[in-house]
C-alpha positions in Angstrom: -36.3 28.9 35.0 -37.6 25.5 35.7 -38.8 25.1 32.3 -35.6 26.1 30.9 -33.7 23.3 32.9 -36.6 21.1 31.5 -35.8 21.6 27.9 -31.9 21.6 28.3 -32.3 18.4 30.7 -34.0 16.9 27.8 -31.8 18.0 24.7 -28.9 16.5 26.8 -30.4 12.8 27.4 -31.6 13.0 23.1 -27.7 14.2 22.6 -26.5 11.1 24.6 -29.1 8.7 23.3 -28.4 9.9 19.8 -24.8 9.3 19.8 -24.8 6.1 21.3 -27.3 4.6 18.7 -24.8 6.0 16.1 -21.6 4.5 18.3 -23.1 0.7 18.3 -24.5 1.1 14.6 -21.3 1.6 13.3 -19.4 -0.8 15.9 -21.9 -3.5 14.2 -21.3 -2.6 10.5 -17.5 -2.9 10.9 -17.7 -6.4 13.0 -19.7 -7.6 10.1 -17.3 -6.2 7.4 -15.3 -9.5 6.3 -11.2 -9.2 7.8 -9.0 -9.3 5.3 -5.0 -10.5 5.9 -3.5 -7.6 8.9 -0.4 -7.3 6.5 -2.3 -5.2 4.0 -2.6 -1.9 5.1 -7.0 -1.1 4.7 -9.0 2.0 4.7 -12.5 1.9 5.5 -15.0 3.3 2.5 -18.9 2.5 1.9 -18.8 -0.2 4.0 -16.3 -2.0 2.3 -12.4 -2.5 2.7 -10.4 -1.3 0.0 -6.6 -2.2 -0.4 -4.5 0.3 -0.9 -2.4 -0.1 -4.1 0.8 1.2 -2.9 1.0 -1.4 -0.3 -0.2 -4.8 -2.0 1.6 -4.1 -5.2 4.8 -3.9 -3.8 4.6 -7.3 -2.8 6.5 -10.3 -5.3 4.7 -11.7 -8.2 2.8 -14.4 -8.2 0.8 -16.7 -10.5 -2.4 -15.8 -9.8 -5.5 -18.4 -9.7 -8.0 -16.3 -9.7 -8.6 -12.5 -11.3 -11.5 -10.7 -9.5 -12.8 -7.8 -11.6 -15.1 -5.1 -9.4 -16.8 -3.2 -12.3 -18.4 -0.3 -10.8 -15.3 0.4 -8.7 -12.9 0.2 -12.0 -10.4 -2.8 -10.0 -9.2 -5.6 -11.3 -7.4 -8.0 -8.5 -5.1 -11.0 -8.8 -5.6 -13.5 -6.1 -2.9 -16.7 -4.8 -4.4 -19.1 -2.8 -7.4 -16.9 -1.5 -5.2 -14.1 -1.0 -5.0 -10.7 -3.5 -1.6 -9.6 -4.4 -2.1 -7.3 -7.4 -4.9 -4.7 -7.9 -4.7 -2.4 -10.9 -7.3 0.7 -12.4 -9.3 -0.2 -15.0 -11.1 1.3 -18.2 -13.9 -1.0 -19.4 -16.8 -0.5 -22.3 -18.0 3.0 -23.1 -21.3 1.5 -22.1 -20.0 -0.2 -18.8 -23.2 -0.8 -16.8 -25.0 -4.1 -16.9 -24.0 -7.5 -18.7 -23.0 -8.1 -22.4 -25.6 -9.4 -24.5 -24.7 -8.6 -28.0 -22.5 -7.3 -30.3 -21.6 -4.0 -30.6 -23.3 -2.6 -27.1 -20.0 -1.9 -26.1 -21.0 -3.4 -22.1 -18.3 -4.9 -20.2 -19.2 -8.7 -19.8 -20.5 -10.3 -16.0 -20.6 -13.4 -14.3 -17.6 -16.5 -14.3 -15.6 -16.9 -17.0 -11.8 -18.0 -18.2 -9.0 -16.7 -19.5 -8.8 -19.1 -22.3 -6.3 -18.0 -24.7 -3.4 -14.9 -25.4 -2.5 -12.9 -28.0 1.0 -11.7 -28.0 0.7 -9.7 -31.2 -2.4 -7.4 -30.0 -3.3 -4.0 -31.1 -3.2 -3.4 -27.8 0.0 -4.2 -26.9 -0.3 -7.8 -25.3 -4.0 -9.2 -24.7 -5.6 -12.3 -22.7 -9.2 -13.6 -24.0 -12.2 -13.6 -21.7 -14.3 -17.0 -22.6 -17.6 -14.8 -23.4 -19.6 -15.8 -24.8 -20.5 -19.0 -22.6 -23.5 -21.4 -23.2 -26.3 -19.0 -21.9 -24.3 -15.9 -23.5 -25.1 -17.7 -26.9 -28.7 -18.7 -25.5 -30.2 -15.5 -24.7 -28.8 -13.7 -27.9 -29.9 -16.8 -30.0 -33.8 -16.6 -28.4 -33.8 -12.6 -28.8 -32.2 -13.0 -32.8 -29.1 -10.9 -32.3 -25.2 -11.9 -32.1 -23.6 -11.9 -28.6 -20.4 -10.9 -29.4 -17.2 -11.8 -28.5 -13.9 -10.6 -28.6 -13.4 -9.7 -24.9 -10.0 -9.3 -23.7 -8.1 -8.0 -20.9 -5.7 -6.0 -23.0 -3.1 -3.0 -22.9 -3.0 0.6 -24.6 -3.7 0.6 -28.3 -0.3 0.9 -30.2 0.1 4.1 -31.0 -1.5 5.8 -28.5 1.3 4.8 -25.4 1.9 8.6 -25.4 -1.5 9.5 -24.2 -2.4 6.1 -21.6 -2.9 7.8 -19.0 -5.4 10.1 -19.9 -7.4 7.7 -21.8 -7.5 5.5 -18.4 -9.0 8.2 -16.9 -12.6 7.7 -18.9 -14.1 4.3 -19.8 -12.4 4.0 -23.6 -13.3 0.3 -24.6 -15.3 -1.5 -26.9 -16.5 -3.7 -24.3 -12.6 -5.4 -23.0 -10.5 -4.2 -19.9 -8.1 -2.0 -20.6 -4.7 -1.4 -18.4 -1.7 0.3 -18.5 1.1 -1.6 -20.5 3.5 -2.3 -17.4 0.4 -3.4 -15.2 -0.1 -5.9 -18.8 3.2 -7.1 -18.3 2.3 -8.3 -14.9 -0.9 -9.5 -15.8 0.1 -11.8 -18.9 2.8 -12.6 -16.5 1.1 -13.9 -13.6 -2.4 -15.6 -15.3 -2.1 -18.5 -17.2 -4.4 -19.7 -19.5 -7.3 -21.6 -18.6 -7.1 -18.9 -14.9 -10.9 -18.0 -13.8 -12.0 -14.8 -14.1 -14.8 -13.7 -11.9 -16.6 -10.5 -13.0 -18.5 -8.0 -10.3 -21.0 -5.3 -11.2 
């Protein structure tokens, strides 16, 4: 019997002690999780806050300073003043992972770029012009004797194919540009002007 009270006496403190390693581990994750503004309504996934849609896109356009593109979670954000106000789904490359070195891999570019020029007469629908390839874009394809490329926009749904958008912004569809739905790229070529930064995630 005594042994018995033993082993549950023991199971019992390795319950509590278990529990309250797990409480202050994830008490510390979320303190160092960076706040964002309490107005936006957050949900708490792999350690990071996303914004839900519904909520910040409801809110009255702006002209955005800066568009934040998260690659491996297929978002694209417009920012104001340090502030995100916009955040849309995104197709990219059909080869999305990694940086863009040349032509034809069909890679989604990374790093700091701009928004340099637009093309209201696109294929796809309207279109803004990422500024790859930069310096060391040119550099690195130069040294390895290949062409980097170019051609990157931020773009809409190929004319023609408006009846089906929504299922082809369900896979990755691009030749390497980010593709939206055509209302989200009336927003976009509303709000960025040219010359905005883009910043690029993986």
């Amino acid at each position: 019997m005594k042994k018995f009270l033993y082993i549950a006496l023991t199971l019992v403190l390795f319950a509590i002690f278990f529990f309250s390693f797990i409480y202050l581990f994830y008490d510390k994750s979320v303190e160092k999780t960076p706040p964002l503004p309490k107005e936006f309504s957050l949900t708490f996934q792999d350690r990071t806050y996303q914004i839900k849609s519904e909520v910040l896109n409801k809110q009255k356009l702006k002209s955005a300073d800066l568009v934040l593109v998260e690659k491996a979670r297929h978002i694209l954000y417009l920012f104001s003043k340090g502030e995100p106000f916009r955040v849309y789904h995104i197709a990219l490359g059909d080869n999305p992972i990694g940086h863009k070195h040349r032509e034809g891999d069909e890679k989604t570019p990374e790093g700091e770029y701009r928004l340099d020029w637009r093309n209201p007469n696109s294929v796809a629908y309207l279109s803004l012009h990422i500024s790859y390839p930069n310096k060391s874009d040119k550099a690195y394809a130069k040294a390895h004797g290949f062409s980097a490329g170019g051609d990157i926009m931020i773009h809409g749904i190929y004319n023609g194919l408006e009846s089906i958008s929504e299922e082809l912004q369900l896979r990755d569809w691009t030749d390497g540009c980010i593709g939206v739905l055509n209302p989200e790229m009336d927003e976009i070529y509303t709000s960025v002007k040219n010359g905005t930064k883009i910043v690029l995630k993986p």
